[in-house]
C-alpha positions, 0 to 999 in steps of 0.5 A: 849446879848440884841436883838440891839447886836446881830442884830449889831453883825449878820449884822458885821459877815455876811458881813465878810464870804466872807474874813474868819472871824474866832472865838473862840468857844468852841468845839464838846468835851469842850475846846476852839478853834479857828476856821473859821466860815464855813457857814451860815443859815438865816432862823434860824440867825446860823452858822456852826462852828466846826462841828455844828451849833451855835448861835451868843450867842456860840462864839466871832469873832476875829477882829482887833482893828483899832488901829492896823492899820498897816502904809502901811495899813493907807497909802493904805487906805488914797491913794485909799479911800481919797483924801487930801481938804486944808479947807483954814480954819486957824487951821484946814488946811487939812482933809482926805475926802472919794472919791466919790463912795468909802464908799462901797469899803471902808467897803469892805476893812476895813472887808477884813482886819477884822477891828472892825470899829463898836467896837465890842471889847469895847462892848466885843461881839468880841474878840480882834485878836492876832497879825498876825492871819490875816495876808494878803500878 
């Protein structure tokens, strides 16, 4: 993993703490696990996961594609973050515009949701998430 990955992947995953981002790692006695990362010290870029600590090099996050998305998410998402602009433009007709002071909000949910809006997955830094893993009601 070159150093630009690991900046890109440390900046997604603190970001996530706050929402349970979980991992596949491989634990204390060798075989995989799937588990909630369960700390995080910035003085050496390591996480706690499965009773020790790890570097980003020792486990992959479980996003969701945004492909995934959800029709009640996508609804959700276009009512509270965008609003609909008639371009007047033949052709084009109308586009989803972000609110005014939502950009923050919007990333917010996207990690809340465990979106992987940076592509992570097609980089293979993060693993895609089975189906219902994160299921939020």
């Amino acid at each position: 993993m070159s150093n630009e990955e690991k900046d890109l992947l440390l900046k997604d995953l603190c970001a996530r703490l706050p929402y349970g981002v979980k991992v596949q790692a491989i634990s204390v006695y060798g075989y995989t696990v799937q588990v909630h990362i369960e700390g995080y010290c910035s003085s050496n870029n390591k996480f706690y996961i499965d009773l020790r600590w790890r570097t980003l090099d020792e486990f992959k996050p479980y996003l969701r594609p945004m492909s995934s998305m959800t029709m009640d998410e996508i609804k959700y998402k276009l009512s509270k973050f965008f609003k609909i602009i008639n371009t007047n433009i033949e052709g084009i007709g109308y586009i989803p515009t972000l609110n005014s002071g939502s950009a923050i909000e919007y990333i917010n949910w996207l990690n809340e949701h465990h979106f992987d809006y940076r592509g992570l997955i097609p980089m293979g830094l993060a693993l895609e998430a089975p189906k219902d893993m994160y299921k939020i009601d």
